[in-house]
Backbone as CSV, one residue per row, in Angstrom:
resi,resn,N_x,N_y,N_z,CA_x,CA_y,CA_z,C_x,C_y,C_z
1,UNK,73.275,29.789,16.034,74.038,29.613,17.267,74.949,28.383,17.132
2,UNK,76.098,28.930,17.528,77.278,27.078,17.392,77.033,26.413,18.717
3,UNK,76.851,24.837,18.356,76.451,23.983,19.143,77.725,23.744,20.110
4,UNK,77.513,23.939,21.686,78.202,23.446,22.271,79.378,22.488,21.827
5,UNK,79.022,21.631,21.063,80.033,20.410,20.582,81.352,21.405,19.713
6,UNK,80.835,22.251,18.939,81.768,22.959,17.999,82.846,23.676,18.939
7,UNK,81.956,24.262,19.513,82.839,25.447,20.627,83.729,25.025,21.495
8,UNK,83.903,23.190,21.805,84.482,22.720,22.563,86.071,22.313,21.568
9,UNK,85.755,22.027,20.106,86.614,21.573,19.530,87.912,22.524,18.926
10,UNK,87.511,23.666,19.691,87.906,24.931,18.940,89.492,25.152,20.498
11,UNK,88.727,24.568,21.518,89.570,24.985,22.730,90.824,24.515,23.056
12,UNK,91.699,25.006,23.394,93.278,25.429,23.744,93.520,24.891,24.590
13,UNK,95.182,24.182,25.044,95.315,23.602,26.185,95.559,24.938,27.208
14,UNK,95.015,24.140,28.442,94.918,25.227,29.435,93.704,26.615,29.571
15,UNK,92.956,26.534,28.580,91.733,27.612,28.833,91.063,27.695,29.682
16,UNK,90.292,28.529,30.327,89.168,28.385,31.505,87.979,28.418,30.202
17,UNK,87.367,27.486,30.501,86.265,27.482,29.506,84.489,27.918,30.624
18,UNK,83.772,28.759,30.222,82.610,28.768,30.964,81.819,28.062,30.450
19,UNK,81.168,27.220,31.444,79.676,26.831,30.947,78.567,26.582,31.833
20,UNK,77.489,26.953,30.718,76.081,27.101,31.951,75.273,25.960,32.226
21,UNK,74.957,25.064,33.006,73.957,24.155,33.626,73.214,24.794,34.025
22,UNK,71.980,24.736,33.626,70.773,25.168,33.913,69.783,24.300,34.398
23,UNK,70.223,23.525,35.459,69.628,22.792,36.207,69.181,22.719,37.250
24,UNK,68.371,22.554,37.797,67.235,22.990,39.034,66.079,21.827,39.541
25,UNK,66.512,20.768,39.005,65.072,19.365,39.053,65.463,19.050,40.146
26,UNK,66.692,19.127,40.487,67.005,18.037,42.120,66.742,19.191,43.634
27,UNK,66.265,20.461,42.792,66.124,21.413,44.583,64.532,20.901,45.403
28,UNK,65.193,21.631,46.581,64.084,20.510,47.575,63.039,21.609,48.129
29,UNK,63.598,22.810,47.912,62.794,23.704,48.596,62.457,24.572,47.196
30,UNK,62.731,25.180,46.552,62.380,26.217,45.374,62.863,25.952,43.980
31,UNK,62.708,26.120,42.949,63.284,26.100,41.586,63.722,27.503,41.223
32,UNK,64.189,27.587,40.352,64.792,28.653,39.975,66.165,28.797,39.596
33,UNK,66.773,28.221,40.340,67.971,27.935,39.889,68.801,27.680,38.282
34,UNK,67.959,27.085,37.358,68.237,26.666,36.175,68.458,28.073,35.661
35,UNK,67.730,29.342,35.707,67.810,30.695,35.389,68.895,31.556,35.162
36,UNK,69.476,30.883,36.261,70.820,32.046,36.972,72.041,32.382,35.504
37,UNK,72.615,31.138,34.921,73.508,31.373,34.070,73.917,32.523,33.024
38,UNK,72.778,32.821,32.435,72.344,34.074,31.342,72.568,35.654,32.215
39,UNK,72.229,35.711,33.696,72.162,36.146,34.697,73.809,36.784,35.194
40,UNK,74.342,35.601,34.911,75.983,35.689,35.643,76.487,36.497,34.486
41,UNK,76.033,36.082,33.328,77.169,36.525,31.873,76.591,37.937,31.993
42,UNK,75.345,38.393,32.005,74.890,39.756,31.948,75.917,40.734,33.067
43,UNK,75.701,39.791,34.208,76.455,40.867,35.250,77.765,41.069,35.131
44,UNK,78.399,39.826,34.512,79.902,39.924,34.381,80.662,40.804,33.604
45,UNK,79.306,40.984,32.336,79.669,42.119,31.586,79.038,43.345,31.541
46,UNK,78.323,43.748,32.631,77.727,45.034,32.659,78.776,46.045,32.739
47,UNK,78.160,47.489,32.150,79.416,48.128,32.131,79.281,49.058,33.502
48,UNK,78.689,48.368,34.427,78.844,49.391,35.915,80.063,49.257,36.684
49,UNK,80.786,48.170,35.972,81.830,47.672,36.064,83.013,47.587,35.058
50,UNK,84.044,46.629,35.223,84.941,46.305,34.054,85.483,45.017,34.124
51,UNK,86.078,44.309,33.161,86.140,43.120,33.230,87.753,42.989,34.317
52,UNK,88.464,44.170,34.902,90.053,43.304,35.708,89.643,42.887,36.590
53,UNK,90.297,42.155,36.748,90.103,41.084,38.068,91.410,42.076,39.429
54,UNK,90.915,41.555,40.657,91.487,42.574,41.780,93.314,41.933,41.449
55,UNK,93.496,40.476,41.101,95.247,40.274,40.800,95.616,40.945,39.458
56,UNK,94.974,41.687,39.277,95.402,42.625,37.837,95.661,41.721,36.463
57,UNK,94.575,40.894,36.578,94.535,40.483,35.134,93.228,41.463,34.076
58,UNK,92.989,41.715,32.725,91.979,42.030,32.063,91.818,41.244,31.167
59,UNK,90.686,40.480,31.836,89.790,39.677,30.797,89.427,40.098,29.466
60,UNK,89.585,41.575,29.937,88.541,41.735,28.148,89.821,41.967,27.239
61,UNK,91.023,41.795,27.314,92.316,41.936,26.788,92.906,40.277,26.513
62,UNK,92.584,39.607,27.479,93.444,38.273,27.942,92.788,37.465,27.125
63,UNK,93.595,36.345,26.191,92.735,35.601,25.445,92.471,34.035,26.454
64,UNK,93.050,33.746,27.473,92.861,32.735,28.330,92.065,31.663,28.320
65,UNK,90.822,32.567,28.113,89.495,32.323,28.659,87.988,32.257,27.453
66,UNK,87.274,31.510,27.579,86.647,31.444,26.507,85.000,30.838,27.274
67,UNK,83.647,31.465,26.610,82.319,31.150,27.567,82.010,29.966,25.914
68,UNK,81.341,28.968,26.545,80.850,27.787,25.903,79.067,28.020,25.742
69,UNK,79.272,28.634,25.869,77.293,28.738,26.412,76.846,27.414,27.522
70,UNK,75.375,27.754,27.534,74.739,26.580,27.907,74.649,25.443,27.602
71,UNK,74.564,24.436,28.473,73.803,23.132,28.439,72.422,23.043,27.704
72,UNK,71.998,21.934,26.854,70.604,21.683,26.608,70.282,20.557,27.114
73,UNK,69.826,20.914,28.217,69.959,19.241,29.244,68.099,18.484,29.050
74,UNK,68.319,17.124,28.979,67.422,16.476,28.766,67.062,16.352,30.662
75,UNK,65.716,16.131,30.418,65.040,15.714,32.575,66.085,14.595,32.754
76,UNK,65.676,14.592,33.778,65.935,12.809,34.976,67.386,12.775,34.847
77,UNK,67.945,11.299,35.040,69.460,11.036,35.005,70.064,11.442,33.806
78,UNK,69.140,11.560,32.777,70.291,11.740,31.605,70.778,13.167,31.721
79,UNK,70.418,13.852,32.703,70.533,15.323,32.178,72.354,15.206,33.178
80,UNK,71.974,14.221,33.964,73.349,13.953,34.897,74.438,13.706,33.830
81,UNK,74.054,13.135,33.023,75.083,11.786,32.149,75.730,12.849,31.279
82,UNK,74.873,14.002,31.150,75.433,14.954,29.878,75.973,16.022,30.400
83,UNK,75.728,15.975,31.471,76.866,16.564,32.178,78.137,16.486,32.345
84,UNK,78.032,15.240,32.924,79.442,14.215,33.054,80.170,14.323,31.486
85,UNK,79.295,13.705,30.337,79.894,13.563,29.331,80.913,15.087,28.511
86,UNK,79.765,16.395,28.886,80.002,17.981,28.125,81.434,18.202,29.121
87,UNK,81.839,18.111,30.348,82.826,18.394,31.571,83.974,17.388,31.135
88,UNK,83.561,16.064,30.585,84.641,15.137,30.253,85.222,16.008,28.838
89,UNK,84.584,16.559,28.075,84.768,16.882,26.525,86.256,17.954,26.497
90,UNK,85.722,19.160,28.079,86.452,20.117,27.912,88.094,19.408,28.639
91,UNK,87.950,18.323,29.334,89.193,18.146,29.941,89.968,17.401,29.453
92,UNK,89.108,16.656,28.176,90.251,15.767,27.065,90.911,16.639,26.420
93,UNK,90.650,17.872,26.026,91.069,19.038,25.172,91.767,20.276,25.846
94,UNK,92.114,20.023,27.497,92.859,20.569,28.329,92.600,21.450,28.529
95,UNK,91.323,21.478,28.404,90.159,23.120,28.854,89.817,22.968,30.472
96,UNK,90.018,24.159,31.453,89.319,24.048,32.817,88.243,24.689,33.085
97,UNK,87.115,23.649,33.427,85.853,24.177,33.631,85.824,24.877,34.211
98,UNK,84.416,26.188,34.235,84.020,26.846,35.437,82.858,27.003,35.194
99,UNK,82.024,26.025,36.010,80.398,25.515,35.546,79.361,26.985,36.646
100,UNK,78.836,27.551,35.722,77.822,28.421,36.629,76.366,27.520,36.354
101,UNK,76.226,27.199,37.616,74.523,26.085,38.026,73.462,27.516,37.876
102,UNK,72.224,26.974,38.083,72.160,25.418,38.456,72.130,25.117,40.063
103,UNK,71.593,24.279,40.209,71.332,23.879,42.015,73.007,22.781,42.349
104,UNK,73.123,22.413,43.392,74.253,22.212,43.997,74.263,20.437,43.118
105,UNK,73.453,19.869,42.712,73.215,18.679,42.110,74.066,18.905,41.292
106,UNK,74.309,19.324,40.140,75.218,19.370,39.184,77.022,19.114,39.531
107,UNK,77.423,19.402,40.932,78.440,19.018,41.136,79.250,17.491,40.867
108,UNK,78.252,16.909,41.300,78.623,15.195,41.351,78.661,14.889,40.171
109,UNK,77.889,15.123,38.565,78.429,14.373,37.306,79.617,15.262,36.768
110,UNK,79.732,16.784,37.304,81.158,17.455,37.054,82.180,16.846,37.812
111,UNK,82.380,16.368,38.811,83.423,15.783,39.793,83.172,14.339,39.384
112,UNK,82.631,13.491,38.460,82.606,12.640,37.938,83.663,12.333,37.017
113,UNK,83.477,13.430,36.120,84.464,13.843,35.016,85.936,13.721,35.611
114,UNK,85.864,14.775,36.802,87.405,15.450,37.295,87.944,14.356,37.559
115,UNK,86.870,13.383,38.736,87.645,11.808,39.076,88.403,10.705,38.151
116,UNK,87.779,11.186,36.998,88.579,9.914,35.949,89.616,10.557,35.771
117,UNK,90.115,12.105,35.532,90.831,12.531,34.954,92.751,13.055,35.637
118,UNK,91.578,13.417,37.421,93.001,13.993,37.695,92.556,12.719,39.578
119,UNK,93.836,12.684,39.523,94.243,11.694,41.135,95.389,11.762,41.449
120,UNK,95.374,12.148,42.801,94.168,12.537,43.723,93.355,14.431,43.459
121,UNK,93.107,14.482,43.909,92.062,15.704,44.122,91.325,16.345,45.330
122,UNK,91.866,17.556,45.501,91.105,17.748,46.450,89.949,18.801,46.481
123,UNK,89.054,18.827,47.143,87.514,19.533,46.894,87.616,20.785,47.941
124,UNK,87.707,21.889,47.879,87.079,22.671,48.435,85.766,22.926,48.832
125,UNK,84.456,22.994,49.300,83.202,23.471,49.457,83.178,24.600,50.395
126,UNK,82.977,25.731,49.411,81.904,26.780,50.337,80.633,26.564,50.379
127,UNK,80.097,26.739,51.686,78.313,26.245,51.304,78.218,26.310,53.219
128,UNK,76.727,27.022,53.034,76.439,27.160,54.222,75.671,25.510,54.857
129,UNK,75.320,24.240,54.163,75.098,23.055,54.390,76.256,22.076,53.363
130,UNK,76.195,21.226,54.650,77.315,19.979,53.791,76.814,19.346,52.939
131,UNK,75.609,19.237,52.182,74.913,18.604,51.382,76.003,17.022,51.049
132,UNK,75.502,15.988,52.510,75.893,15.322,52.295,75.333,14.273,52.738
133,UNK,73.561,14.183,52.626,72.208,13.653,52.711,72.841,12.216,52.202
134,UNK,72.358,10.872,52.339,72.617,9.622,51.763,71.525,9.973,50.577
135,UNK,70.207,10.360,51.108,69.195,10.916,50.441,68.210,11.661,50.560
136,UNK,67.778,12.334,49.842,67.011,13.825,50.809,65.527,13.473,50.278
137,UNK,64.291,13.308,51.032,62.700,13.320,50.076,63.089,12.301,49.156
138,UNK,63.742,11.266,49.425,63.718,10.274,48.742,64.668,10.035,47.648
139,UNK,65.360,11.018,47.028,65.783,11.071,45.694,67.479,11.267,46.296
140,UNK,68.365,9.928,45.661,70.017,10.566,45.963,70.802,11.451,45.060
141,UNK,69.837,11.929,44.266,70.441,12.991,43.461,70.337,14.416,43.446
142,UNK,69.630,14.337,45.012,68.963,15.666,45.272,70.484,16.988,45.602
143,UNK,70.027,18.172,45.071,71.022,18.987,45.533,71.990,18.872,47.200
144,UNK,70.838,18.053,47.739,70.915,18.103,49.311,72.335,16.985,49.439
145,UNK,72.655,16.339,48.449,73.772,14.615,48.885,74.807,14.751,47.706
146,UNK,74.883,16.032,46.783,75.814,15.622,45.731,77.234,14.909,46.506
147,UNK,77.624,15.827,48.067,78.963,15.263,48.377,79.110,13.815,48.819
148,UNK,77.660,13.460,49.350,77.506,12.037,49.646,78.419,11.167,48.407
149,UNK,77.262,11.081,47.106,78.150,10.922,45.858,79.449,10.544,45.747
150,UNK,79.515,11.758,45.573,81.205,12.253,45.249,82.352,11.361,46.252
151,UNK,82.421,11.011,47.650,82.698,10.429,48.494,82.656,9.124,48.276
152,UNK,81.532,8.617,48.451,81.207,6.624,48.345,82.014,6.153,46.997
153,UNK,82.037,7.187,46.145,82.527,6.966,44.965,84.175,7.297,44.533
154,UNK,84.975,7.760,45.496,86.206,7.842,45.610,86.474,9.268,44.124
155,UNK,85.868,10.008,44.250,86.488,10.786,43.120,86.948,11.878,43.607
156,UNK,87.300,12.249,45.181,88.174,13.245,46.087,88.564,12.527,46.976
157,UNK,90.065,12.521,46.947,90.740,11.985,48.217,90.819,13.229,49.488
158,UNK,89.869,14.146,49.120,89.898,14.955,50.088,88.779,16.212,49.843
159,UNK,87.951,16.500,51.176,87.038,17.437,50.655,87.054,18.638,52.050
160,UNK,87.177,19.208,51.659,87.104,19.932,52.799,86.002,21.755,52.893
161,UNK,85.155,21.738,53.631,84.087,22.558,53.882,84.333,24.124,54.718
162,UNK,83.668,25.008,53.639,84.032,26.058,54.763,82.677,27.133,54.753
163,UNK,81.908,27.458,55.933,80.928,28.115,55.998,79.772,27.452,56.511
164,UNK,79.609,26.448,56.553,78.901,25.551,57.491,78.219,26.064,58.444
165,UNK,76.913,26.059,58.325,76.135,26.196,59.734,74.641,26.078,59.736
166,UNK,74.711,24.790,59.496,73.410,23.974,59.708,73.881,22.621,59.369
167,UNK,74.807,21.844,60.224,75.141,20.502,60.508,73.799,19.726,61.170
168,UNK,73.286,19.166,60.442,72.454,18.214,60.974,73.125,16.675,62.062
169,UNK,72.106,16.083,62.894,73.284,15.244,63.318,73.243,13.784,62.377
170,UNK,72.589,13.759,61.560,72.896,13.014,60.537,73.805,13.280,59.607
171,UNK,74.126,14.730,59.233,75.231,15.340,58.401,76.797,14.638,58.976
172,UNK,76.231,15.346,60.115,77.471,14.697,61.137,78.252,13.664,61.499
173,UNK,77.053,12.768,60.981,77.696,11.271,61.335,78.456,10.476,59.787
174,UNK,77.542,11.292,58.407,77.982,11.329,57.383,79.425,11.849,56.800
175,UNK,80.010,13.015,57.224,81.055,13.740,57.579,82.020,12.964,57.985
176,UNK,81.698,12.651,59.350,82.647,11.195,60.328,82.689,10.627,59.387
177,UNK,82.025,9.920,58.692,82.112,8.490,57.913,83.459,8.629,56.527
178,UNK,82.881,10.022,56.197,83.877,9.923,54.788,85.006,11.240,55.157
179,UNK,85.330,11.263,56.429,86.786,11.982,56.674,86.410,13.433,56.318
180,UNK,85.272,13.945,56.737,85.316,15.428,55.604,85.840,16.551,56.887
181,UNK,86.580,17.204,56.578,86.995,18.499,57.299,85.589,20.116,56.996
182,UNK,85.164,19.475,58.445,84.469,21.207,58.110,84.697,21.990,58.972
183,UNK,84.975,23.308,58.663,84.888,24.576,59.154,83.923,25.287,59.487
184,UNK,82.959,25.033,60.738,82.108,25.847,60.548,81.628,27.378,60.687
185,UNK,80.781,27.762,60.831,80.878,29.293,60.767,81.248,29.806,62.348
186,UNK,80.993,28.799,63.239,81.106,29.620,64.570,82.460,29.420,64.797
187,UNK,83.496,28.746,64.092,84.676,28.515,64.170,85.486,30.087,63.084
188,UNK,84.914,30.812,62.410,85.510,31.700,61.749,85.363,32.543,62.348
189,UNK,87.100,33.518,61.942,88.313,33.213,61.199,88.649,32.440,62.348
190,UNK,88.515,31.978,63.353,90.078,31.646,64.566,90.438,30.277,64.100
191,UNK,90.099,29.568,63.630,90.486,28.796,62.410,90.518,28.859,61.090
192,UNK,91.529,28.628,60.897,92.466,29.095,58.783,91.886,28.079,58.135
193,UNK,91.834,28.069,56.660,91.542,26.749,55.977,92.584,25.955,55.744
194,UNK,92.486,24.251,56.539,94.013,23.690,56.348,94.814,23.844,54.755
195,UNK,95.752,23.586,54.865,96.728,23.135,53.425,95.707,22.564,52.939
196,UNK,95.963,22.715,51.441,95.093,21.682,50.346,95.884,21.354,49.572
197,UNK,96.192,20.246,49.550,97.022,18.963,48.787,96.497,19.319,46.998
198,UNK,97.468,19.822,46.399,96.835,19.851,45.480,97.133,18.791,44.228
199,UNK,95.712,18.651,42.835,95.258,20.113,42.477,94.050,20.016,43.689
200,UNK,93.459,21.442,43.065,92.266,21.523,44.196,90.989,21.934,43.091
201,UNK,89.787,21.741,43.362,88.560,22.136,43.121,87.834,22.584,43.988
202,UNK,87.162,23.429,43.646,86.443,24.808,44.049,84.908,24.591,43.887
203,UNK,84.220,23.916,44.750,82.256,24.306,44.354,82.154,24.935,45.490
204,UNK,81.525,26.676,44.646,80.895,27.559,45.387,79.545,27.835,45.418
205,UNK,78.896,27.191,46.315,77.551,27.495,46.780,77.266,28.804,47.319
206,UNK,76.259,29.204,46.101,76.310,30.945,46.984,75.826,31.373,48.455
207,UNK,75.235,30.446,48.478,74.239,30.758,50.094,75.295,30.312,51.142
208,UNK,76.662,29.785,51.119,77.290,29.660,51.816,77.728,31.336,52.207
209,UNK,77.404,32.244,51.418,77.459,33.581,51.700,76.568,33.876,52.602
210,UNK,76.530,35.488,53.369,75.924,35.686,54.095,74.634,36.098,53.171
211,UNK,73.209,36.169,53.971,72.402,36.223,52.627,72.312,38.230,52.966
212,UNK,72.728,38.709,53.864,73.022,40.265,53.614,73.653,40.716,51.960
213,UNK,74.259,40.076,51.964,75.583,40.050,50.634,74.891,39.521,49.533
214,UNK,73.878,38.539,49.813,74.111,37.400,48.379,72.302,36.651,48.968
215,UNK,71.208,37.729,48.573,70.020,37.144,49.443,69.012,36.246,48.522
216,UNK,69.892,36.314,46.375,69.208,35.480,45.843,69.276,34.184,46.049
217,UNK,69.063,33.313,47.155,69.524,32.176,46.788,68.309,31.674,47.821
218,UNK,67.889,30.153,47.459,66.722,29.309,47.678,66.564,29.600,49.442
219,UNK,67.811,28.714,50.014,67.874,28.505,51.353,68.406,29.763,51.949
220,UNK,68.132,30.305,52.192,68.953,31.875,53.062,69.475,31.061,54.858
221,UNK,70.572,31.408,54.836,70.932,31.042,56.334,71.987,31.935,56.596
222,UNK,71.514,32.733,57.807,72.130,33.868,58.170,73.313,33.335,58.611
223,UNK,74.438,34.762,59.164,75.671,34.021,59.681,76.762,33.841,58.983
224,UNK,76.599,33.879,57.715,77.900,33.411,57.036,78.594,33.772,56.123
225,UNK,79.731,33.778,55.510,80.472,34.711,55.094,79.893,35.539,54.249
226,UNK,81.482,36.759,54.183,81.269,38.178,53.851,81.655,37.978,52.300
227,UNK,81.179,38.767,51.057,82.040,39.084,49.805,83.448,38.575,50.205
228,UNK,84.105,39.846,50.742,85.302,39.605,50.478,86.148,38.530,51.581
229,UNK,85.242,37.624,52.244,85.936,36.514,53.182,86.036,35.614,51.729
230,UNK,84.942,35.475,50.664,85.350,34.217,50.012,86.318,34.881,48.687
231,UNK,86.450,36.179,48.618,87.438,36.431,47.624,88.349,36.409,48.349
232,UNK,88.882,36.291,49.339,90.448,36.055,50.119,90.195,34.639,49.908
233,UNK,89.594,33.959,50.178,89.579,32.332,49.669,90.347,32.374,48.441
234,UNK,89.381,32.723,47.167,89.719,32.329,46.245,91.444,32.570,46.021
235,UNK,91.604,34.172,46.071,92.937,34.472,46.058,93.839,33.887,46.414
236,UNK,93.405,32.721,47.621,95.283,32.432,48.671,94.865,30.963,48.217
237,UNK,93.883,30.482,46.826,93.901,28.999,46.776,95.472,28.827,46.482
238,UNK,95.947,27.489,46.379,96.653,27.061,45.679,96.940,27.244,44.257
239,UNK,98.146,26.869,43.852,98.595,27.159,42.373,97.524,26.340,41.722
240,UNK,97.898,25.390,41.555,97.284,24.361,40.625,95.405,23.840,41.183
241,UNK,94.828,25.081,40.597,93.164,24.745,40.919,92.606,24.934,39.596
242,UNK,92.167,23.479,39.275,91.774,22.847,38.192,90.284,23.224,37.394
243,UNK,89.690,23.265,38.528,87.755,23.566,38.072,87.412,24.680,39.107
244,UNK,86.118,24.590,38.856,85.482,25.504,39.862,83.827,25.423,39.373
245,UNK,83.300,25.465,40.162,81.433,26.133,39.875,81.261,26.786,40.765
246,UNK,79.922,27.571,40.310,79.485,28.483,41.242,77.829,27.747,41.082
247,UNK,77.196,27.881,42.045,76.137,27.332,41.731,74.827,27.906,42.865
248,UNK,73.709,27.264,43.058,72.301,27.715,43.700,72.270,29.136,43.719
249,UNK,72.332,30.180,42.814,71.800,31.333,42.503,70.354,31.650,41.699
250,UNK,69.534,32.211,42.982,67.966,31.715,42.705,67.624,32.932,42.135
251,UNK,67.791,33.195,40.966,67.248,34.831,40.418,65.796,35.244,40.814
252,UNK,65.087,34.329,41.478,63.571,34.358,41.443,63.687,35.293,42.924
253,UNK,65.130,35.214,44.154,65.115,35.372,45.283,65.433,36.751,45.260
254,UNK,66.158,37.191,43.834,67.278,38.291,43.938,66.816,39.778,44.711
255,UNK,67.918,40.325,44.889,66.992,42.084,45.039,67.897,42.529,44.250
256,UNK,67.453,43.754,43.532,67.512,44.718,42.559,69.159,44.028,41.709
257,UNK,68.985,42.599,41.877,70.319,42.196,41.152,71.739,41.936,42.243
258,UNK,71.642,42.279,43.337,72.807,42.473,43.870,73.223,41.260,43.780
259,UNK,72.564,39.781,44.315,73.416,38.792,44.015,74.182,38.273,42.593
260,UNK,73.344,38.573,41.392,73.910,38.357,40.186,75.420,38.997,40.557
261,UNK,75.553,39.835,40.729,76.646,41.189,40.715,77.868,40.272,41.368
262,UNK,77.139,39.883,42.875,77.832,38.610,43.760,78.591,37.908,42.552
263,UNK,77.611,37.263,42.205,78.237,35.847,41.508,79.412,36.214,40.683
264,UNK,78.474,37.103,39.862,79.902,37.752,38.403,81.210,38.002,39.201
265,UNK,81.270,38.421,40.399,82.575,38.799,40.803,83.163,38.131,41.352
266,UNK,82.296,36.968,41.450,83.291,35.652,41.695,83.803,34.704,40.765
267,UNK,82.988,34.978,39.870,83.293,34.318,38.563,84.621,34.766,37.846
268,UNK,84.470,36.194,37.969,85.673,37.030,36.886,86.861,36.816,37.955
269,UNK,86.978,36.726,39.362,88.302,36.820,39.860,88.289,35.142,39.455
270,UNK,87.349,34.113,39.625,87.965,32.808,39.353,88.754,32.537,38.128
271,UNK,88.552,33.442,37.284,88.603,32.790,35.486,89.797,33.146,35.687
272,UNK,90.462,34.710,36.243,91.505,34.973,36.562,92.257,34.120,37.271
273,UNK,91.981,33.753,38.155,92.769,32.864,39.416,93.251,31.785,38.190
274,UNK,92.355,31.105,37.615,92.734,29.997,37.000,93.687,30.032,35.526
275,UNK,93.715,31.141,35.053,94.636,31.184,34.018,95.658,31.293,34.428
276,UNK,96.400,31.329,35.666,97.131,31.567,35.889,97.995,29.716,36.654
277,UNK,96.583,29.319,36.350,97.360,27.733,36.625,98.065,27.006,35.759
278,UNK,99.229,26.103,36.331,99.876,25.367,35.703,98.881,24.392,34.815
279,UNK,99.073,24.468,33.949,98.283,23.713,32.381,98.590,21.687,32.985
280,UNK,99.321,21.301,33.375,99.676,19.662,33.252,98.313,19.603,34.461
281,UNK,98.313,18.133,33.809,97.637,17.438,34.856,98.320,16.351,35.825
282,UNK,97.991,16.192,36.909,99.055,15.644,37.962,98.537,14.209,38.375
């Protein structure tokens, strides 16, 4: 098997490069998560399907795009650090990530990376919680605060939330504090998602889905978007969207696969969406 390190040195300016974090130490309620990655690639390429994407690109034609494999992540912080470091590797070499998690933790040493690299930036979040805990059960690295992070630490001059619906009033006051725009679910559609200043980044939390649609995932919270509410997302992003993850897909939760299926088809219209971005960095 070629070591991550090789596969990175091989990459093109402008590629969507995939890679898997298989990380799951920081969830508060279930594990499982670390699983999902192997999961996404199976579904993406099952043949119950095909690889075009709905803007009429074909992946399995298009050389764009290229999968890195997995992470071999060490426990505790270092598994953070090698994160940060594998996400920094692909963007010196003008590769754009698209990290499949893994629990929502993994965002903050990927948006670590993005912060040194591109300024300003702005964050998209789908996710049915703002995971924006100071600290959750004690630990600030818990899936529950990656945006906390990301915020105190200036690596988005802008974040903005859509699917929301379980604002705590501590979330709330956290939110206030670092300017975050959320959308919540009782506000959809009669509110649009504002302009996004771009470039933009994309972390998609699956459970920000409705869990009808998408019921593998740890936290299930009814209410919230449809399949195709977050593929009209993806579609009307902006030109220039730099990264993306998809992340908390609990294979342990799944039924007969349907969420894998979820994910892959968010994955394959993203890889699409993104080859189609302007290559400079701004």
């Amino acid at each position: 098997m070629i070591a991550f390190e090789q596969k990175t040195t091989s990459l093109r300016e402008g590629e969507v490069a995939i890679i898997g974090v298989p990380l799951d130490e920081n969830s508060s309620f279930l594990r499982g998560a670390a699983l999902a990655p192997p999961l996404i690639r199976e579904a993406l390429r099952s043949r119950s399907s095909n690889m075009s994407t709905e803007l009429g690109i074909d992946l399995g034609t298009e050389k764009g795009w290229t999968d890195l494999g997995d992470l071999e992540l060490p426990a505790g912080q270092e598994a953070l650090e090698k994160i940060d470091v594998s996400i920094s590797s692909i963007l010196a070499r003008g590769g754009r990530p698209l990290t499949l998690g893994g629990d929502h933790s993994i965002t903050y040493p990927i948006l670590k990376a993005f912060g040194r690299n591109y300024r300003p930036l702005t964050i998209l979040q789908i996710d049915a919680h703002p995971d924006t805990y100071d600290e959750y059960e004690g630990n600030r690295y818990s899936h529950a605060c990656p945006f906390a992070r990301i915020m105190e630490e200036g690596l988005a001059t802008r974040l903005v939330q859509v699917g929301v619906r379980s604002l705590t009033p501590c979330q709330r006051q956290q939110n206030e504090r670092f300017g975050i725009t959320a959308i919540e679910m009782k506000d959809w559609p009669s509110e649009r998602i504002p302009e996004l200043e771009e470039p933009v980044y994309l972390s998609l939390d699956l459970d920000g889905v409705d869990p009808a649609f998408a019921p593998g995932v740890s936290h299930r919270e009814p209410g919230g978007l449809t399949t195709r509410d977050v593929l009209r997302i993806i579609h009307a992003l902006p030109p220039h969207l730099v990264g993306a993850d998809i992340v908390e897909f609990n294979p342990s939760r799944d039924t007969v696969g349907v969420t894998a299926m979820v994910a892959a088809k968010f994955c394959k219209e993203l890889i699409g969406r993104m080859m189609t971005t302007p290559a400079q960095k701004l």
